[in-house]
C-alpha positions in Angstrom: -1.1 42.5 -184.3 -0.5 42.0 -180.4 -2.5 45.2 -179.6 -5.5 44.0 -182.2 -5.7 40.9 -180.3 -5.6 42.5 -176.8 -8.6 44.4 -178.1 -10.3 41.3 -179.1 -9.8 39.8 -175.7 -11.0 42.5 -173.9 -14.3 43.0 -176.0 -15.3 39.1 -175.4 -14.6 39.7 -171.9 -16.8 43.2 -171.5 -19.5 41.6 -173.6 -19.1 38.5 -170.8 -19.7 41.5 -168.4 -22.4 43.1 -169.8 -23.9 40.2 -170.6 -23.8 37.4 -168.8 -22.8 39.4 -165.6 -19.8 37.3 -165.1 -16.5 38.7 -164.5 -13.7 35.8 -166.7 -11.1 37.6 -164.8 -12.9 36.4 -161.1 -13.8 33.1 -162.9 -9.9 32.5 -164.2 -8.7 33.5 -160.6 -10.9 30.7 -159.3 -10.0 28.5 -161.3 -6.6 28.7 -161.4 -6.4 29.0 -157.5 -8.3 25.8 -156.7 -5.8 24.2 -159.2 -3.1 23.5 -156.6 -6.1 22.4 -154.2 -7.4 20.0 -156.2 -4.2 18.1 -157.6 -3.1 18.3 -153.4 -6.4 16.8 -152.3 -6.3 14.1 -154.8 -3.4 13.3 -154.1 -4.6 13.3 -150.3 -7.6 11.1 -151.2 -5.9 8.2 -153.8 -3.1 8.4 -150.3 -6.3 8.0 -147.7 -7.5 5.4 -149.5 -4.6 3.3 -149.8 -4.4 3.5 -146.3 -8.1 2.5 -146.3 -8.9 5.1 -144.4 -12.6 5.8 -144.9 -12.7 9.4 -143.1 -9.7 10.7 -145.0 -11.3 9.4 -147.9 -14.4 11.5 -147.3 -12.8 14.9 -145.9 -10.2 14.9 -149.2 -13.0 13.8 -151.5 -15.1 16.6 -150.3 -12.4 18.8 -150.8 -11.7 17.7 -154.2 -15.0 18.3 -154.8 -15.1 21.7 -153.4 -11.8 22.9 -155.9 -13.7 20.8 -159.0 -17.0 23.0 -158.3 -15.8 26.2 -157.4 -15.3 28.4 -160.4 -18.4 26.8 -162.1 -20.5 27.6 -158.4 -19.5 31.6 -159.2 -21.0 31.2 -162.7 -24.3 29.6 -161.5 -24.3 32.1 -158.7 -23.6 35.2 -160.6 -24.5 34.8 -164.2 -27.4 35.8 -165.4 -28.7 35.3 -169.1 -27.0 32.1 -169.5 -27.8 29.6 -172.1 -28.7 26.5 -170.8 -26.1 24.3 -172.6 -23.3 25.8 -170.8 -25.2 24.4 -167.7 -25.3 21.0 -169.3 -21.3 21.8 -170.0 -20.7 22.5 -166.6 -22.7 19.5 -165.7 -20.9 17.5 -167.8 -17.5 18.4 -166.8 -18.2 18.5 -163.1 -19.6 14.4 -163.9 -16.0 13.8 -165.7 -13.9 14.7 -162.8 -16.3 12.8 -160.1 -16.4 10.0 -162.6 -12.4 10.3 -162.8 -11.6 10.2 -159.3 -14.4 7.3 -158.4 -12.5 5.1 -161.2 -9.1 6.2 -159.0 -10.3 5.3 -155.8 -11.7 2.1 -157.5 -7.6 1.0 -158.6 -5.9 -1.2 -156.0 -3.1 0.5 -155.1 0.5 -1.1 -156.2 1.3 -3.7 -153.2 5.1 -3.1 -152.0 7.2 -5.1 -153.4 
């Protein structure tokens, strides 16, 4: 059963390969390395702008951006053959999170009591 499945997961992933020319292995890495990044920077940013510091604000935005982006940048980048409504997916997605955080920076932060 575990060894028919491990099979299974490995042909999706060559046919990914051969395919699309996108490695899921490279793609998982990416994405679960910019994981830690992006929780860090937002909670770097929501901090910054409590503090109403507008730079901050900007510099961890950016980099919340950068860690949102990056696993769907080596797709766009390196795939080739791929349907267009995984762009719009991507797309999609990418709007969520900016959507997301802009609604966070948007709450007034809990006055000290």
């Amino acid at each position: 059963m575990l060894n028919h499945l491990l099979a299974q997961i490995q042909s999706l992933m060559q046919a990914a390969r051969d395919t699309y020319s996108v490695n899921p292995v490279i793609f998982l890495i990416l994405y679960f390395a910019s994981v830690p990044v992006w929780y860090y920077s937002l909670f770097r940013t929501l901090k910054a702008a409590a503090a109403r510091a507008g730079n901050l604000v900007m510099l961890w935005s950016a980099v919340f951006l950068v860690a949102t982006l990056l696993p769907f940048v080596y797709v766009m980048l390196f795939g080739r053959n791929i349907p267009g409504w995984i762009y719009v997916l991507m797309v999609v997605l990418v709007g969520q999170g900016l959507f997301s955080l802009a609604q966070r920076l948007r709450q007034r932060p809990p006055s000290p009591s």
